[in-house]
C-alpha positions as CSV (number, residue, x, y, z in Angstrom):
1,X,0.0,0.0,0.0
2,X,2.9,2.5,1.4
3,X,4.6,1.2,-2.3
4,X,1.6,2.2,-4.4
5,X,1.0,6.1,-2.7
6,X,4.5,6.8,-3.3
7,X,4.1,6.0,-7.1
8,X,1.2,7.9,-6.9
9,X,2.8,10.7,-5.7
10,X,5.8,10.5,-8.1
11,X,3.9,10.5,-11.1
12,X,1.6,13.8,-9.7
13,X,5.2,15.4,-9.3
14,X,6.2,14.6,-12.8
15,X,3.6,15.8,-14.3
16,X,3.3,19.2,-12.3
17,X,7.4,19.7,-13.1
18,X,6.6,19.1,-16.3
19,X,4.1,21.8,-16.6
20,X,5.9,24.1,-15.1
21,X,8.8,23.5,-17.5
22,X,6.4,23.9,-20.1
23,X,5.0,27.1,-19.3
24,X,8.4,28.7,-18.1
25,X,9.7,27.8,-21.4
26,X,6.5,29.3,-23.2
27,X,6.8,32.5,-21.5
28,X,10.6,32.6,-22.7
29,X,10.0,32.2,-26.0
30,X,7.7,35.0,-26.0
31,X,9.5,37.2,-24.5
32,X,12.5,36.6,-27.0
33,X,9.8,37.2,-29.7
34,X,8.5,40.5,-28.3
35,X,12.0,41.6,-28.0
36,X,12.7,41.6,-31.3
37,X,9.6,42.2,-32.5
38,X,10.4,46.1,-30.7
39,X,14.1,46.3,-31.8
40,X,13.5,45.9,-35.7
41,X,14.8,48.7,-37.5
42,X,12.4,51.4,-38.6
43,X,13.2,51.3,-42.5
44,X,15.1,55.0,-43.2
45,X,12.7,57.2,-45.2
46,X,13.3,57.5,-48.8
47,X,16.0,60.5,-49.4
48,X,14.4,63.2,-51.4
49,X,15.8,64.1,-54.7
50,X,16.7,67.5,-55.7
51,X,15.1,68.7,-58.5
52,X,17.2,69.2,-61.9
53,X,18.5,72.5,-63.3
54,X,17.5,73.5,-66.3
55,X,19.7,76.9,-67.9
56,X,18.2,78.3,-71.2
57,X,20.1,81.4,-72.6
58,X,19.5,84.4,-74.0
59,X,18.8,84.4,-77.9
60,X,21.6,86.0,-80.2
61,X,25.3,87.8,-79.7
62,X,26.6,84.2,-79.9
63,X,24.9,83.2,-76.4
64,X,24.9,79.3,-75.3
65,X,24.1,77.9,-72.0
66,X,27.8,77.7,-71.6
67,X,28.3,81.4,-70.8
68,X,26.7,81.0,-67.7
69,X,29.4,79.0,-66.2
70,X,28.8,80.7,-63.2
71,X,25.1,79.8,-62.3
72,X,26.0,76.5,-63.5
73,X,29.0,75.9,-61.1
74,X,27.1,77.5,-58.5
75,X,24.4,75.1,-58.9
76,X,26.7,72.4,-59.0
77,X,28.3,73.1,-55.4
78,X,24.9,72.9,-54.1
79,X,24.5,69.2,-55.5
80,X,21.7,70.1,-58.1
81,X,22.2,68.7,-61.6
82,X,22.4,70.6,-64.3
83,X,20.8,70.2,-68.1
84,X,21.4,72.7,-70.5
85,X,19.0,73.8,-73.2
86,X,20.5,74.8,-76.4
87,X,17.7,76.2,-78.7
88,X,18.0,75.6,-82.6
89,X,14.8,77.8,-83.4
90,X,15.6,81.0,-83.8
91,X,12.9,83.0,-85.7
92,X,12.4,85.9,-83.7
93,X,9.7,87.2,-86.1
94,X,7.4,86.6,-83.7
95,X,8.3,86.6,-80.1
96,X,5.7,84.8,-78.4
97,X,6.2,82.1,-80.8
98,X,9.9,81.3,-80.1
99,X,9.1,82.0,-76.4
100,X,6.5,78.8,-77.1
101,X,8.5,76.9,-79.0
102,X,11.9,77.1,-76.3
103,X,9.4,76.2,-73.8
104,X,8.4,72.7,-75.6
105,X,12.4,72.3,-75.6
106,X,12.4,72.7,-72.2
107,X,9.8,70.3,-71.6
108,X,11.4,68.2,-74.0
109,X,14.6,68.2,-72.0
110,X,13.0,68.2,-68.7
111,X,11.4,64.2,-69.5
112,X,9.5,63.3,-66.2
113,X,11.8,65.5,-63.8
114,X,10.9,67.9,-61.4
115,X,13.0,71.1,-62.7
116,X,14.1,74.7,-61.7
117,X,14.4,76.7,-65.2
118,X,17.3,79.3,-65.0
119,X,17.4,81.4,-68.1
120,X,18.4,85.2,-69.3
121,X,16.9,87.3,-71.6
122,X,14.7,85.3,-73.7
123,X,15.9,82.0,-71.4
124,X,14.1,84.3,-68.9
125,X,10.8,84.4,-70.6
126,X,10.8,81.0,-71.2
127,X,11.4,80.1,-67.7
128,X,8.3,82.1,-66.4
129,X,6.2,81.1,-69.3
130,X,7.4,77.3,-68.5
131,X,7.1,77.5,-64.9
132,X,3.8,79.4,-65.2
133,X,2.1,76.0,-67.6
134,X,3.9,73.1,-66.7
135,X,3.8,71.3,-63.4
136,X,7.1,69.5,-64.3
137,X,8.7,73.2,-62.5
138,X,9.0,73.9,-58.9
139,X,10.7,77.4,-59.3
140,X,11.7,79.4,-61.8
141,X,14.7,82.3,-61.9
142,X,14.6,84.9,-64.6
143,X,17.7,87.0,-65.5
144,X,16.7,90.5,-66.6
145,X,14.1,88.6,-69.2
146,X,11.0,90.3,-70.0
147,X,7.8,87.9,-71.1
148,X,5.1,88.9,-73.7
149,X,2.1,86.5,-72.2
150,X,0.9,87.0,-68.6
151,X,0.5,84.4,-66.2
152,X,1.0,83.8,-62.6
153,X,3.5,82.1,-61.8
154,X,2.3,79.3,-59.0
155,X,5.7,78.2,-57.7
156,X,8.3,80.1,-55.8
157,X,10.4,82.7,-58.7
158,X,12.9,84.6,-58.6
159,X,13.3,87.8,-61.5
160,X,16.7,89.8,-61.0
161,X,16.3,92.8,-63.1
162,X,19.0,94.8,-64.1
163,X,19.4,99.2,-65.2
164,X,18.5,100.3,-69.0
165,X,20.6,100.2,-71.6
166,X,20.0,102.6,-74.6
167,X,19.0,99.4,-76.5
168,X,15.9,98.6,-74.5
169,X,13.1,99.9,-77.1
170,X,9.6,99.8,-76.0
171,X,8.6,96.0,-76.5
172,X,11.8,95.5,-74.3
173,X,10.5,98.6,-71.6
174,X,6.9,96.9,-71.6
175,X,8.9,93.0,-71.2
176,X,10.0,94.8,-67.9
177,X,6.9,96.3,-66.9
178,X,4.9,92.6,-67.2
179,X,8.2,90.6,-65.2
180,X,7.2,92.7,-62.8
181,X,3.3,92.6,-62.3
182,X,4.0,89.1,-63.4
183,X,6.2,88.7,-60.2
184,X,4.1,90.3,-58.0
185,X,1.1,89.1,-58.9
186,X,3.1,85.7,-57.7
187,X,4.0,86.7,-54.8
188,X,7.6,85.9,-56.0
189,X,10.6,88.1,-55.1
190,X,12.3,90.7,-57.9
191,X,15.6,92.4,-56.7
192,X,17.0,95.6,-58.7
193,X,20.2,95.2,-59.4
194,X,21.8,98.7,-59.5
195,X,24.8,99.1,-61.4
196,X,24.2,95.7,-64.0
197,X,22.7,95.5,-67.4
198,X,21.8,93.0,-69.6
199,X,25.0,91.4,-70.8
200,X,26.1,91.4,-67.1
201,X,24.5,88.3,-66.5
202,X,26.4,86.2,-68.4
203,X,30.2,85.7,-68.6
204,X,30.9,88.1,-70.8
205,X,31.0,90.2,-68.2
206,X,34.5,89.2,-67.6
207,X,35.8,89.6,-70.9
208,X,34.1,93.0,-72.3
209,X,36.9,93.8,-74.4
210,X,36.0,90.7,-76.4
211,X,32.4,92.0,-77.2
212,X,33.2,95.6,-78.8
213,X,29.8,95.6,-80.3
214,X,27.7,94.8,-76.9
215,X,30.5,97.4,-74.7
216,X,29.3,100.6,-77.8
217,X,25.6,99.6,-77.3
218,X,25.7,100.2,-73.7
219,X,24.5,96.6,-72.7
220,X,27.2,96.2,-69.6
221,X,26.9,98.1,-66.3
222,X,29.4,100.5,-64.4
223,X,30.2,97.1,-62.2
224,X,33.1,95.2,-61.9
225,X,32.3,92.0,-64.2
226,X,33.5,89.8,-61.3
227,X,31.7,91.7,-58.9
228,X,28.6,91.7,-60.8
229,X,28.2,87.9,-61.1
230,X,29.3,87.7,-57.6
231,X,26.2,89.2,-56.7
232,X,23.8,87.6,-59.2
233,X,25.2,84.1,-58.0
234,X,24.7,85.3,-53.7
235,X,20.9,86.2,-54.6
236,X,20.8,82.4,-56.7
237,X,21.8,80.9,-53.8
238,X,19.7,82.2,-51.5
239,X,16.8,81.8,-53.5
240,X,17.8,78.4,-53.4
241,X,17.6,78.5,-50.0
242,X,14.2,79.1,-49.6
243,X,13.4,76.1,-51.4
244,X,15.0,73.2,-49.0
């Protein structure tokens, strides 16, 4: 009798140890689970890509998107990428028509990328004109360009306008007049630029001599060329700014 309690009693003992080890070994196992279940690594958020630069020049006096080296090394320093529009229609016979037809080019160039248009005289025109239709641009900068269509512009822009030169006739005067509603009708920022005229904003500015014709029409400013471009790039830059 005494023989068959005590095998009663060690099977109750084995099966109560084993539950315990059953259970203690459950709970460890979750808890190893829930532990890494809150260490996983958050996945890092995609990093978001600048948008490209696009530079369009000004039309004529031998002018390629190369003679704004510096806007184009400026924007390099910053990390932006750079495309550069070289136009191959030319007819200025109608100016709202080559302003429409550069703007397809740049459209053309941009592909499916979000895009800044820089551009200068005509380039100018084009980028406000671009940047006011196509919502391919996130900003647009205008170098002393004057447009010949109105529209607001619904991105940040940027129109640096420089003095007078005796070859601004009135289609040029009136260009100026509608950068400027057009800018402020944007609620974009123009700067005067005191000092600069047209042919300031591009390298030639460093190199007048070169450019006879352009020095006796009065299209560069009493600025240092350096100088001048200096400040163009400083208000770029910080334009630039403003858009991080």
């Amino acid at each position: 009798m005494n023989k068959l309690i005590g095998l009663v009693l060690l099977l109750f003992l084995t099966i109560f140890v084993g539950h315990e080890q059953v259970h203690a070994t459950g709970n460890k196992t979750l808890s190893v689970l829930q532990t890494q279940s809150s260490t996983k690594p958050t996945p890092s958020p995609s990093p978001t890509t600048k948008p490209v630069i696009i530079i369009v020049p000004g039309y004529g006096s031998g002018l390629t998107p190369d003679d704004y080296s510096y806007a184009i090394n400026n924007a390099l320093s910053q990390g932006y990428t750079v495309l550069k529009y070289s136009p191959t229609f030319e007819d200025i016979s109608s100016y709202a028509n080559l302003v429409n037809v550069w703007s397809q080019g740049v459209g053309n160039l941009a592909g499916k990328k979000r895009v800044i248009v820089l551009g200068h005289s005509v380039g100018g025109a084009v980028a406000m004109h671009f940047c006011a239709t196509d919502t391919r641009c996130v900003a647009s900068i205008d170098l002393d360009g004057g447009p010949v269509q109105y529209a607001v512009i619904p991105v940040p822009n940027l129109y640096l306008q420089g003095e007078v030169g005796a070859y601004c006739d009135q289609g040029c005067l009136d260009g100026r007049t509608l950068a400027s509603k057009i800018t402020t009708d944007s609620k974009g920022l123009e700067v005067f630029m005191p000092g600069l005229k047209h042919m300031n904003f591009t390298d030639y500015a460093l190199n007048q001599a070169a450019h006879p014709d352009l020095v006796s029409q009065g299209y560069f400013g009493t600025i240092d060329g350096q100088s001048g471009l200096n400040q163009i790039t400083s208000q770029i830059t910080s334009f630039l700014a403003t858009l991080h």
